[in-house]
C-alpha positions as CSV (number, residue, x, y, z in Angstrom):
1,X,-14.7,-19.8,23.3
2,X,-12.8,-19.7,20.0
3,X,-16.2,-19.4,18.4
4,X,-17.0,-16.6,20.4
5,X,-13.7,-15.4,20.0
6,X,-14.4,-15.4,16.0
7,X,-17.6,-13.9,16.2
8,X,-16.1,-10.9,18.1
9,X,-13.2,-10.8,15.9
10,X,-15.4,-10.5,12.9
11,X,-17.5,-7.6,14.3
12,X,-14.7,-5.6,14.9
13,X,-13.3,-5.9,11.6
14,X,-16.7,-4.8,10.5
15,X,-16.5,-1.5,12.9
16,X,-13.1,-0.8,12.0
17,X,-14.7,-1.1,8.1
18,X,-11.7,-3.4,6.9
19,X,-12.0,-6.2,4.6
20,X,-10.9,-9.8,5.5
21,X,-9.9,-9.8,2.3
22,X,-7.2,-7.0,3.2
23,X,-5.4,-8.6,5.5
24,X,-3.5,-12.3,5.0
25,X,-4.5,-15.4,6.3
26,X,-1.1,-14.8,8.9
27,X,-2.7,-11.7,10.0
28,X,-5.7,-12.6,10.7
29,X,-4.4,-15.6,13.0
30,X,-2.1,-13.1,14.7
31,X,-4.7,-10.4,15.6
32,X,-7.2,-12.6,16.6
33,X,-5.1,-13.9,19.1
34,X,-4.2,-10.1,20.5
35,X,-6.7,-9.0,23.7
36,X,-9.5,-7.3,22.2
37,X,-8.2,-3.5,22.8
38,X,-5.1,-4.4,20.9
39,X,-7.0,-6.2,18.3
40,X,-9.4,-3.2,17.5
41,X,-6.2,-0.8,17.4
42,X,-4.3,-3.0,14.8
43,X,-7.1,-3.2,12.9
44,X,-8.0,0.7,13.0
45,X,-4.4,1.2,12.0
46,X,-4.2,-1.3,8.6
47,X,-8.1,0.6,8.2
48,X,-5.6,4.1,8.4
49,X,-3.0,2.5,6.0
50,X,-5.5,1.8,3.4
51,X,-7.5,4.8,3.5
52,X,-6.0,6.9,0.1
53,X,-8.7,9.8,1.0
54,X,-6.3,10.9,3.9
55,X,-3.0,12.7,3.5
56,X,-2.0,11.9,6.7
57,X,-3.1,8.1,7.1
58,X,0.0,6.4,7.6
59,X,0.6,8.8,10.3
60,X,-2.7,7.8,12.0
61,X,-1.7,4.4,11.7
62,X,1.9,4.7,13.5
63,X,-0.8,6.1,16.5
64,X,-2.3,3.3,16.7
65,X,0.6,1.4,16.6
66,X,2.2,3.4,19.1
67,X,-0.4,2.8,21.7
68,X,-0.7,-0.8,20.8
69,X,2.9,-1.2,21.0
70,X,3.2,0.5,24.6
71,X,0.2,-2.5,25.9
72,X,3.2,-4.9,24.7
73,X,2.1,-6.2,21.2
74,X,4.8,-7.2,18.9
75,X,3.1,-7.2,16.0
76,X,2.4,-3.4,16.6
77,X,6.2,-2.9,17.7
78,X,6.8,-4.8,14.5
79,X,4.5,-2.7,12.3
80,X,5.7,0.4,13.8
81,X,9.1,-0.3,13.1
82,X,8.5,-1.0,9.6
83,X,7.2,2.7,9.8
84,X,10.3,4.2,11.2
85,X,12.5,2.1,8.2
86,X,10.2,3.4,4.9
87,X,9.8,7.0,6.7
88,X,5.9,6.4,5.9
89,X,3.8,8.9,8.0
90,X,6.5,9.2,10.6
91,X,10.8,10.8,9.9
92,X,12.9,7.5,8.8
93,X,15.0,6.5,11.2
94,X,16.8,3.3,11.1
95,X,17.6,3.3,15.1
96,X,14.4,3.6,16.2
97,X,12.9,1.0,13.7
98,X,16.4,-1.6,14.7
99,X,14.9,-0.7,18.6
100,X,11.3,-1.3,17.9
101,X,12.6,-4.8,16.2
102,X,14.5,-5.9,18.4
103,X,12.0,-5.4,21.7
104,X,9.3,-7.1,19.6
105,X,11.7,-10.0,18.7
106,X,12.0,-10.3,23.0
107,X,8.7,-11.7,22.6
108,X,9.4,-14.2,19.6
109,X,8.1,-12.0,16.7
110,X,9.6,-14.1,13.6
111,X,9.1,-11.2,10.8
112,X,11.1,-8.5,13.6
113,X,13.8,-11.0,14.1
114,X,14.4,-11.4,10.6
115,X,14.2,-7.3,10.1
116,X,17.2,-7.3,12.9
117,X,19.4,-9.0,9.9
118,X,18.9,-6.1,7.8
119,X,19.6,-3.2,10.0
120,X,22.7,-2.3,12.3
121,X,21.0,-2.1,15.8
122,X,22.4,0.4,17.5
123,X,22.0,1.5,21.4
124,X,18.9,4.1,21.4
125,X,15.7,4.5,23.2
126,X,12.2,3.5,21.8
127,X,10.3,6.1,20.1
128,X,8.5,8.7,22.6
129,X,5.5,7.4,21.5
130,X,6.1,4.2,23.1
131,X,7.8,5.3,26.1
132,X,4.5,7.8,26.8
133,X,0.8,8.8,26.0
134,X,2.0,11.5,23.3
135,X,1.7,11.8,19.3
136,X,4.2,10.4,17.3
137,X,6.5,12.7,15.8
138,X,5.0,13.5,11.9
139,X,6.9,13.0,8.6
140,X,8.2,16.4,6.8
141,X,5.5,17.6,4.8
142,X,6.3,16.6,1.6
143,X,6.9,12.8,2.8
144,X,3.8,13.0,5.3
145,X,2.4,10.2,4.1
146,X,4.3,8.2,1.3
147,X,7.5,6.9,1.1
148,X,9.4,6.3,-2.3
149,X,8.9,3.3,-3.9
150,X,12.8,2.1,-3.2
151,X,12.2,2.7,0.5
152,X,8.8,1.4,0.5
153,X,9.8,-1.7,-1.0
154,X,13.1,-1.9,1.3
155,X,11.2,-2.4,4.1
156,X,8.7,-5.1,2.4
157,X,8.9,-9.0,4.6
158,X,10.7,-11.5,2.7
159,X,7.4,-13.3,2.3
160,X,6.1,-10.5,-0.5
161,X,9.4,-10.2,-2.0
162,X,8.6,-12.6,-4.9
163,X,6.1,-10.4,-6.3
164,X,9.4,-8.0,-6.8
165,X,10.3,-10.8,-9.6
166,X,7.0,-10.9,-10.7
167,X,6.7,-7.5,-11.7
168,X,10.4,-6.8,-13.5
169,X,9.5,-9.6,-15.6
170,X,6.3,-8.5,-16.1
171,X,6.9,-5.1,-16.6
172,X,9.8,-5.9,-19.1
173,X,7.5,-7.5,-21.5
174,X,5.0,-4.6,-22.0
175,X,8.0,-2.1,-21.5
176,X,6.6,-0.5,-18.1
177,X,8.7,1.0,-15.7
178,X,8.6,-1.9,-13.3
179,X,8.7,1.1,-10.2
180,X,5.3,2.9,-11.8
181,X,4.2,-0.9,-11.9
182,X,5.2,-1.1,-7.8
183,X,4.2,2.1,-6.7
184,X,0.4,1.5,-7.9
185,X,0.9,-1.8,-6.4
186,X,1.3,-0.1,-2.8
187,X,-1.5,2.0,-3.0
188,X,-3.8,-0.5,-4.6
189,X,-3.0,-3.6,-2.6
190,X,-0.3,-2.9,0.1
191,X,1.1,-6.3,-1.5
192,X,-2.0,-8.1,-0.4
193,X,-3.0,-10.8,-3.6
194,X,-6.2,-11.5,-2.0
195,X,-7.1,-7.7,-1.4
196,X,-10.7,-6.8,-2.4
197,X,-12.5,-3.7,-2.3
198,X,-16.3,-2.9,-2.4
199,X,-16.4,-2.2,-5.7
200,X,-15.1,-5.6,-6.3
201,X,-11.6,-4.6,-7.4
202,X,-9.4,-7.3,-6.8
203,X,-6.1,-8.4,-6.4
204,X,-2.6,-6.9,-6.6
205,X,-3.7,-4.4,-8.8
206,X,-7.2,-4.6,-7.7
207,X,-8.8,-4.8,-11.1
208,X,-12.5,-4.4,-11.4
209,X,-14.8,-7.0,-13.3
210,X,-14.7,-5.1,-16.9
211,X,-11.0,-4.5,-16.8
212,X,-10.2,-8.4,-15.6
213,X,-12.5,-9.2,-18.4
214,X,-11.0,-6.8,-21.1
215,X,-7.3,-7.9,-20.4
216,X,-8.0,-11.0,-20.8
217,X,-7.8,-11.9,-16.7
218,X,-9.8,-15.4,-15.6
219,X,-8.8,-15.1,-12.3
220,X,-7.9,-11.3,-10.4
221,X,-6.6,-13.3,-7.4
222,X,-3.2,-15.3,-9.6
223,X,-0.9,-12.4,-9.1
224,X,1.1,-13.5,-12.4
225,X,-2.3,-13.1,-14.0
226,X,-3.8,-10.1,-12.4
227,X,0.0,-7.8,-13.3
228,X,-0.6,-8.8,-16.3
229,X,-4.1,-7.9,-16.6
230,X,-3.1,-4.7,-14.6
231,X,0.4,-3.9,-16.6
232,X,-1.3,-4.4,-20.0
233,X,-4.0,-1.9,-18.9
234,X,-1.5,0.7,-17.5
235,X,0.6,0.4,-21.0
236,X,-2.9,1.6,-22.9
237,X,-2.9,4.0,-20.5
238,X,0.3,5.3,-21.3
239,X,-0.2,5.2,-24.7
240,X,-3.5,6.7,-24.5
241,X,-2.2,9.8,-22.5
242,X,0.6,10.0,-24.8
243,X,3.0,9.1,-21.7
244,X,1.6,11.4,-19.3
245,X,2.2,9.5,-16.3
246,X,-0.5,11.8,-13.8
247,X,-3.2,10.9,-16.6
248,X,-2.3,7.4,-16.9
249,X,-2.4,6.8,-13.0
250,X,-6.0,9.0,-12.3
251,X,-7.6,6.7,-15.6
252,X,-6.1,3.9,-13.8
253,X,-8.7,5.0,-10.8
254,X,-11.4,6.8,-12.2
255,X,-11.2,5.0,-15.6
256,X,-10.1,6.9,-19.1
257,X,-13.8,8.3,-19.8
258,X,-13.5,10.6,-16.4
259,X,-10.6,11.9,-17.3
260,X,-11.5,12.6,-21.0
261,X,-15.0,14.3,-19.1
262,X,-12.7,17.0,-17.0
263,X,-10.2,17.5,-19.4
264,X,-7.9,16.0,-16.8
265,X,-7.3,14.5,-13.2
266,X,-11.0,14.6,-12.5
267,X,-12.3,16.0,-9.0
268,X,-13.0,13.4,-7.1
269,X,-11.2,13.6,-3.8
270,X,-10.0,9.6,-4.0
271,X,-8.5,10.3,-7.5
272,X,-7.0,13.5,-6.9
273,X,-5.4,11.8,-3.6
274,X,-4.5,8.6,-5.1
275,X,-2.2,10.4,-8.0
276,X,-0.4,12.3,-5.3
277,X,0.3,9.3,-3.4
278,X,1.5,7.3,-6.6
279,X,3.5,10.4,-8.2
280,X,4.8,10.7,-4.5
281,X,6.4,7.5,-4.7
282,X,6.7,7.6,-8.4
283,X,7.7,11.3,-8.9
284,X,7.8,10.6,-13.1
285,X,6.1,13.4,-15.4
286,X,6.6,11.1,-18.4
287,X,6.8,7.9,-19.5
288,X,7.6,6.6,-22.8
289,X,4.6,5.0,-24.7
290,X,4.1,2.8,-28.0
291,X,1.7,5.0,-30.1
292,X,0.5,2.3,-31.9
293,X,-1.3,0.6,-29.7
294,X,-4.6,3.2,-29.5
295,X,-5.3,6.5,-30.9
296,X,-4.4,9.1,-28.7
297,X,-7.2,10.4,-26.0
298,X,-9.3,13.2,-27.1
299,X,-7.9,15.4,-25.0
300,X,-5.1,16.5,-26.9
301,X,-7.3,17.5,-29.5
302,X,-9.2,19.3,-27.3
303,X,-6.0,21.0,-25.8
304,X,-4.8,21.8,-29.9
């Protein structure tokens, strides 16, 4: 039966086109033990949370949890409430993320009962979404589907919160903003170290192959190594695009050479969406840079 269990497990992670590699070895034990119509909506929602293509995919994730969270999971409660406490995809609101903790921590969910400690819970009803079969209530339009990179990281589990360390020290050494560091971070990774993509970026700061290579990077999946790898290539970057933090971040995507192509943020939908999420969180037009670490892109030759 736990074979079987596996199997089926495994075949909807392929259909909800998530990566084992995206989720922790914790959450894979926890959603394989969730019925299997609870397990397929967790794992449509962390698909949602990771899909940068979509303005509005934490949104479409707090549905999911909502109607997981009404068939009684806690880790859906849990997830939903960490939702209502960044104010990703759905308006923060500390009650309703204190009430969503505390009903999942009725059932023994350790990470919700923890979350209680950090918030005043107050007496207030769940969120409509949970009470009924309607929508969740969406973000303001200019927070519809980021949070800032203080709230994000507010509502981070104590269990990622040493990569917090990681990256100030880091970030100090090769003079990076350590919150430009964190905000690429959460749209890279979501704080997963063992996150790969199919283009076999990997890690924290999901480097590919060439950049791993060129930074110096023997293994993507050490986080100490891979924000190094990751904050050494941002601060080219930076010096690159003369401080130019929108440049920086859509190189950091689509690699320096598309952006030299188009003159700028190149088209792609991904890139275009993935700046706006970063700058979202990361709402910097400049950055200083060291300008002798490369010659500056051609662009600005281009641009007189």
């Amino acid at each position: 039966m736990n074979k079987l269990r596996r199997v089926m497990f495994a075949m909807l992670v392929t259909v909800a086109n998530v990566s084992y590699a995206e989720l922790s070895q914790h959450e894979l034990e926890t959603f394989n033990h969730e019925p299997e119509v609870i397990r397929s909506l967790l794992l449509r929602a962390v698909d949602a949370e990771h899909d940068v293509k979509n303005v509005d995919s934490d949104w479409q994730a707090a549905r999911f949890y909502c109607q997981a969270s009404r068939l009684g999971s806690a880790e859906a409660q849990f997830r939903l409430g960490m939702l209502y406490a960044s104010g990703k995809g759905v308006p923060a609101n500390r009650d309703l993320a204190a009430a969503m903790f505390a009903t999942a921590s009725l059932q023994g969910h350790y990470e919700s009962q923890k979350m209680l400690e950090t918030v005043e819970l107050s007496m207030v009803d769940l969120p409509p979404c949970v009470l009924a079969e309607v929508e969740p209530e969406k973000a303001p339009l200019e927070h519809a589907h980021v949070a800032t990179i203080d709230q994000y990281v507010a509502g981070l589990p104590k269990d990622k919160r040493w990569i917090l360390h990681l990256v100030d020290t880091i970030s100090a050494w090769y003079k990076v903003d350590a919150k430009l560091v964190l905000s690429i971070i959460s749209v890279e990774s979501n704080f997963v170290t063992t996150a790969q993509s199919n283009q076999q970026a990997q890690g924290l700061m999901q480097l590919i192959p060439d950049t791993a290579d060129r930074f110096n990077v023997k293994n993507a999946f050490n986080a100490s190594q891979n924000i190094k790898g990751g904050v050494a290539y941002l601060r080219w970057l930076l010096a690159y695009f003369k401080g130019d933090v929108a440049l920086a971040v859509a190189a950091y995507n689509a690699g320096e050479g598309s952006v030299n192509k188009y003159n700028g943020i190149p088209p792609f939908p991904e890139t275009r969406q993935y700046v706006k999420k970063v700058q979202a969180r990361y709402p910097v037009k400049n950055h200083s840079f060291d300008g002798t670490i490369t010659e500056p892109s051609p662009i600005f030759k281009r641009r007189g």
